[in-house]
C-alpha positions in Angstrom: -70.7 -5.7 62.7 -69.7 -2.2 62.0 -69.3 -0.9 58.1 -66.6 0.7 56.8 -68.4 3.8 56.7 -69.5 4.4 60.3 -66.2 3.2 61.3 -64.5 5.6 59.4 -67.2 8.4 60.9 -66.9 7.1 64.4 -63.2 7.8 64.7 -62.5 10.5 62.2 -60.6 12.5 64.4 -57.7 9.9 63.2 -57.7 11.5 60.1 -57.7 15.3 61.5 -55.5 16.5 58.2 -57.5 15.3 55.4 -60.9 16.8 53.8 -63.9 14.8 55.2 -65.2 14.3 51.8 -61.7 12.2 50.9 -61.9 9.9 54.3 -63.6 7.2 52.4 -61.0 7.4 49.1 -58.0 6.2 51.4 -56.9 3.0 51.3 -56.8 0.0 53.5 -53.0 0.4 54.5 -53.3 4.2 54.5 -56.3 3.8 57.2 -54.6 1.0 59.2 -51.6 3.1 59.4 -54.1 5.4 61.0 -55.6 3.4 63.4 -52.5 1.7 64.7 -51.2 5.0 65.4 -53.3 7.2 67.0 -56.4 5.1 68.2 -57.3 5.7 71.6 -58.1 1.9 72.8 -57.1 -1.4 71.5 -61.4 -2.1 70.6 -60.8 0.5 68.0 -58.2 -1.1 66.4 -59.7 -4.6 66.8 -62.7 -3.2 64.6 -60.9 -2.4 61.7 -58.8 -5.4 61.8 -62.6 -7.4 62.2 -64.0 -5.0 59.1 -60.9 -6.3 56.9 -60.7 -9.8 58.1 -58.0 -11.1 59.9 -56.0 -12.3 57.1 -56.1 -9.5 55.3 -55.3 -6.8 57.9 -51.8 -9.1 58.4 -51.4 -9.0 55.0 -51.7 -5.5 54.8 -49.7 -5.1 58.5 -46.9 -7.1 56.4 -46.8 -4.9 53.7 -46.5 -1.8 56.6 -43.8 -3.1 58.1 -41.8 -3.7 54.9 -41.6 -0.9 53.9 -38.2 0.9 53.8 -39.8 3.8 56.3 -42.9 2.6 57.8 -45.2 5.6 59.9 -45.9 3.2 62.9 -44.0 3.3 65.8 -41.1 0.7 66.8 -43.4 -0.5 70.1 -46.6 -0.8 67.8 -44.3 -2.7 64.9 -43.6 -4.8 67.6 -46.9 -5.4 69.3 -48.6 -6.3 66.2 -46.1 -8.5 64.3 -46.7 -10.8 67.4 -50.4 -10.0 67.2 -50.4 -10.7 63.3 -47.6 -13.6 63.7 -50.1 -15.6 66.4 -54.0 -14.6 64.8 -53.5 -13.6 61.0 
């Protein structure tokens, strides 16, 4: 299993507009938010969500979505609700 770290190093072209030295300070939403965006494959999504834990990355998807303006996509909202609603 991956660390949060070399995840965050592997695919840090997701976070193109921040300093490299404040990648690690984000938070879980704030990365996930990232991921679910503009990740390339589904695999590189599917890490993260294993690095949180299932449970957790719905919980954290949940809190996403509620949000009164939420920065993920309508189609993506939609794909992982059922994702979340059916594994986590």
């Amino acid at each position: 299993m991956i660390d949060k770290q070399n995840l965050l190093e592997n695919n840090k072209y997701l976070f193109w507009d921040i300093p490299h030295s404040k990648i690690s300070q984000l938070s879980d939403k704030a990365i996930m938010e990232r991921f679910l965006n503009y990740s390339k494959n589904m695999s590189q999504v599917l890490q993260f969500i294993e690095l949180l834990g299932i449970s957790n990355a719905g919980k954290i998807f949940r809190e996403i979505s509620s949000s009164k303006r939420p920065l993920i996509s309508q189609r993506t909202m939609n794909y992982f609700s059922k994702y979340f609603s059916k594994y986590g």
